[in-house]
N, C-alpha and C positions, 0 to 999 in steps of 0.2 A: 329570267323573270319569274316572279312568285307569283303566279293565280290568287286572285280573292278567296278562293275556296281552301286558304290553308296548304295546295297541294305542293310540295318540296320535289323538286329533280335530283337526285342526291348522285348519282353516278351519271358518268355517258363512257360506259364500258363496252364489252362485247357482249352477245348474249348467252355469252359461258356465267353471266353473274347471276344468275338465280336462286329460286328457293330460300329470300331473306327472311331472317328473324328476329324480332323486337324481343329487347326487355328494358323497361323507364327508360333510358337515353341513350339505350347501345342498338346498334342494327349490325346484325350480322348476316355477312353474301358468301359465297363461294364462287371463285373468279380461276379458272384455269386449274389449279394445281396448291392454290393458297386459299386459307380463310380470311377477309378481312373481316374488322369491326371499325365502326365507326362511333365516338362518343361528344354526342349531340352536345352534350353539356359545354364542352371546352372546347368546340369547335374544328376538333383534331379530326382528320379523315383517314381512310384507311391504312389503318394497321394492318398489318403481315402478325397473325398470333399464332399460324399454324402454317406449316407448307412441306408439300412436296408426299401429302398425305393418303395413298390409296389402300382401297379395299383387298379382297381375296384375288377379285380377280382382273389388277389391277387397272382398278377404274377406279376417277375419283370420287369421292362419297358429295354429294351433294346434299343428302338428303339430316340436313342437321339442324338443331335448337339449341337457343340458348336461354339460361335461366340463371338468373343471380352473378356467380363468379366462377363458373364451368361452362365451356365449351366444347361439344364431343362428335368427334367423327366416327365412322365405322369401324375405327380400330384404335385410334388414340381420345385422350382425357389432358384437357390444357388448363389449367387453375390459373386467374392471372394473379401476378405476386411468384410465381411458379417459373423456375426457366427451363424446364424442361416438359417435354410431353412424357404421358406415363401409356402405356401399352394397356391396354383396359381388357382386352381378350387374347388369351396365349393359344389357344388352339389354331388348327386347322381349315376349323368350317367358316363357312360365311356370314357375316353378321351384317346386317343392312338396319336403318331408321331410328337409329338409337333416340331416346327422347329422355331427357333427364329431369327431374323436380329434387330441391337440396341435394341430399345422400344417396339417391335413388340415379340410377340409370337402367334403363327399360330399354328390350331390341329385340328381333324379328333373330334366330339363327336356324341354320340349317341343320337338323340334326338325324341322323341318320334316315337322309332321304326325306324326312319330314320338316318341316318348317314351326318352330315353336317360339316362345316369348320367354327373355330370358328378362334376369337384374339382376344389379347389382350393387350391394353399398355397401357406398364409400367410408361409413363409420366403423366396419366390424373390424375388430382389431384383436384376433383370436388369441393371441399370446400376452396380451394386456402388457404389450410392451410403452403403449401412447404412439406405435406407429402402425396405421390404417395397413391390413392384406394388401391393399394397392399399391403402397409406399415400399413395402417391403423387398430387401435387396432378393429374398427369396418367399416366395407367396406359396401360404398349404397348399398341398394337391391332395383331392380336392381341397376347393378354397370356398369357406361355408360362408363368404359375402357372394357368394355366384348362387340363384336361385334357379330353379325352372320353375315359373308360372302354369305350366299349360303341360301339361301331361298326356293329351288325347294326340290320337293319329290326326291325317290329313294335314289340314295347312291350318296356323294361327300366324297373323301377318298384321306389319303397322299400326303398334301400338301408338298409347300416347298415354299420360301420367299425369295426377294429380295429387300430390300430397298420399293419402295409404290408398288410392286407388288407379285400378291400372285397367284401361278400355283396349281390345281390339278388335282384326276382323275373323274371323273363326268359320272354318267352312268343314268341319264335321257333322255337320244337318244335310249335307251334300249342296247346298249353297250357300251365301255368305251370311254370316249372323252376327252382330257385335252380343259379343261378351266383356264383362267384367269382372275383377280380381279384389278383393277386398284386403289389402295388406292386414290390416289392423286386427281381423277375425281367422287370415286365410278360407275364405270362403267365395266361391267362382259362383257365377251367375251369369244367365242370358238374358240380354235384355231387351230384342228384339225377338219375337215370332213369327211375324210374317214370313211365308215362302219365298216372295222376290229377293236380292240380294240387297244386301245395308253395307255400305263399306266406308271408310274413309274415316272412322271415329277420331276424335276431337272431347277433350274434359275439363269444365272451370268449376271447382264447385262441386255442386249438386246435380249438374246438368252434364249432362251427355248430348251432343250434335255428330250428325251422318250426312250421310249420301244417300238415299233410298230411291229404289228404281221399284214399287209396290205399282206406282201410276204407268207404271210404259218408261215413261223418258226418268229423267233424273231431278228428284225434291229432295230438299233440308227437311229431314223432321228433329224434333226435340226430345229427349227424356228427362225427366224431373226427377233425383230420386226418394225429393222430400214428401211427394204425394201421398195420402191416406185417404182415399175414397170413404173407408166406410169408418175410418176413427177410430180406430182399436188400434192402436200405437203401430202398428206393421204396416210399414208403406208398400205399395202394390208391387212393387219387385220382388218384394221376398215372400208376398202373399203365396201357399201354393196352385190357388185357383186365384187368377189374376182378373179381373172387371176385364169384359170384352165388347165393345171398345173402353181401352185401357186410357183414362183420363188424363195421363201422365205422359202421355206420349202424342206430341203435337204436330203435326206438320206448318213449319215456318213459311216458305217458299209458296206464292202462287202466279200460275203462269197468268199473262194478260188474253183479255180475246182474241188481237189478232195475233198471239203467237202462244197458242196453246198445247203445244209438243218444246215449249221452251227445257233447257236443260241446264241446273242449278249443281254446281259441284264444288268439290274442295273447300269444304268450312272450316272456320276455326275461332274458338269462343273466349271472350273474356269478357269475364260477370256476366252483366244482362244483354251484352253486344256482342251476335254472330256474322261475320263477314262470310261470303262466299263469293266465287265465279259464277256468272249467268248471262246464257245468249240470248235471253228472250228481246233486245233489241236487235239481234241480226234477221232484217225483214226479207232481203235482196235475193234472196232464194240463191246466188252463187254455190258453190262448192269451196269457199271459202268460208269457216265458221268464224265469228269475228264477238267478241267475249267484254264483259265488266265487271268491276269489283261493285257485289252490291252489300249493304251492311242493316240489321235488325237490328230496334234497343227493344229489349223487352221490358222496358221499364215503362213504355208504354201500356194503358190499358186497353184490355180487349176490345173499347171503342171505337178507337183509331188504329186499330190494328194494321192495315192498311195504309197509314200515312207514317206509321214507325217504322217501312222500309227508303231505304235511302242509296240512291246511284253514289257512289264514290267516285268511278272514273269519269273524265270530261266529256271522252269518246271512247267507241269499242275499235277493238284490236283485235285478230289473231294472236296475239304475241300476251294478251292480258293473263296473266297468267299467280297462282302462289301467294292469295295473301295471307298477312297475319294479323295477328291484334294482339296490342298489351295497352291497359288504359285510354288514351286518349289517340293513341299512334296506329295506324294501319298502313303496312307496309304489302307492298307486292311490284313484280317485276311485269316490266313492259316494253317488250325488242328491246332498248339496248341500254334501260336505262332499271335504276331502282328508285322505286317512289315512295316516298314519305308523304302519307294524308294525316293531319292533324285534324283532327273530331271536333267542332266546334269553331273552330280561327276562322277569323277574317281578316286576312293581311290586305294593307292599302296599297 
């Protein structure tokens, strides 16, 4: 049965199917040892486009996106049109959270002992033969489509990419800080100051979404990076003395009265709509935390700021867990099912 609220059951799998991702009419799950996708359009249910796929240390990669006509796990690159997977890291070390935009794929690897933010694209084709380093039966060593983003010690972890920019979390402050990478200048930037830790970045845009523990427990805040406070063409990120409080930088997320240690996590943003997880209905005081998908348009004015947030799930769950957003579609996983909310529908 279809709920009136648009909400779709799309699997009744195990709860090895998590961590789904949207783009226009594909979902994509990781289910044991296989990636499926699903294409909403033609009605066809999961495909098998990858399998039997593990990491370094062989474990399966769960942690995957998709965008356009690339699908990537932590060690392979599947194009569909493509019958074969292509080996996207030759090394050794560990690569974990790949996140891909077009030509771009972005990832967390281990590198001696430190943890840094790699890429890599898909279009460089050093020998100007028309076939991609990636393609090639033998790839330069080095191979100058393979980047290191992040050069400092410590840990840089869990990126995520947008077209020439690339956000993560960065703990060379001695706690965690989202920084960002400017493809288009090569120019790195932080863009939180705060002491408390920021993690979890997310990028649509202009804007930047986290996880911020600044209050105690866990809020969404936002960054703008189109802001100009004072109007002199330099928007307050790259200002060297930035406005404090910094106008560009917003907290989304407010807890209610009776649950004001509520805790908001795991965002993720398309255009003016950020989705996250939040307990602020679990009242029952248990040792069970019991969790919802809740969703922000900021297309709303700062009037009703307050009525532009919106509960997605029917009921809270322990098990609520991982959404995403592309357009109209908000996906995430709940005990043993993957759920498709469409934004807007009202099915009879």
């Amino acid at each position: 049965m279809i709920p009136s609220d648009g909400t779709y059951y799309l699997y009744a799998e195990d709860v090895s199917s998590v961590f789904p991702g949207v783009y226009i009419d594909k979902i994509m799950i990781t289910k044991e040892s296989e990636i499926l996708i699903d294409e909403l359009s033609d009605g066809s249910k999961s495909k098998t486009i990858m399998s039997g796929d593990y990491d370094a240390n062989g474990n399966h990669d769960e942690n995957l996106k998709i965008h356009k006509d690339a699908v990537i796990s932590s060690a392979n690159l599947k194009l569909e049109g493509k019958s074969a997977e292509v080996r996207m890291t030759l090394d050794a070390e560990m690569h974990r959270y790949p996140r891909i935009w077009g030509n771009r794929i972005v990832w967390q690897e281990e590198d001696g002992g430190d943890l840094n933010i790699y890429m890599y694209d898909l279009s460089t084709d050093s020998d100007s033969d028309n076939i991609p380093n990636f393609l090639e039966a033998s790839r330069p060593d080095p191979d100058p489509a393979k980047i290191e983003i992040t050069l400092e010690t410590d840990e840089q972890v869990n990126p995520a990419i947008y077209e020439n920019i690339i956000v993560w979390e960065d703990y060379r402050n001695g706690h965690w800080d989202i920084y960002m990478y400017d493809i288009s200048t090569s120019t790195e930037t932080q863009i939180t100051t705060n002491m408390a830790d920021q993690i979890n970045p997310a990028i649509w845009g202009d804007k930047i979404v986290w996880q911020d523990y600044r209050n105690g427990d866990s809020d969404i805040y936002l960054y703008d990076l189109t802001v100009d406070s004072d109007d002199n063409g330099v928007p307050n990120y790259l200002e060297t003395s930035r406005p404090n409080p910094d106008p560009a930088e917003v907290l989304i997320t407010i807890d209610p009265e009776v649950k004001s240690d509520a805790s908001q996590i795991n965002p993720k943003i398309y255009e003016k709509r950020i989705v996250w997880r939040d307990n602020k209905n679990d009242l029952d005081g248990d040792e069970i935390t019991e969790w919802d998908i809740y969703m922000r348009d900021l297309a709303f004015s700062a009037e009703v700021f307050e009525e532009s947030e919106q509960r997605i799930t029917l009921e809270s769950s322990q098990y609520c867990n991982h959404p995403n957003i592309y357009g109209d579609k908000i996906v995430y996983s709940n005990n043993n099912y993957i759920i498709l909310y469409n934004i807007g529908e009202t099915v009879d």
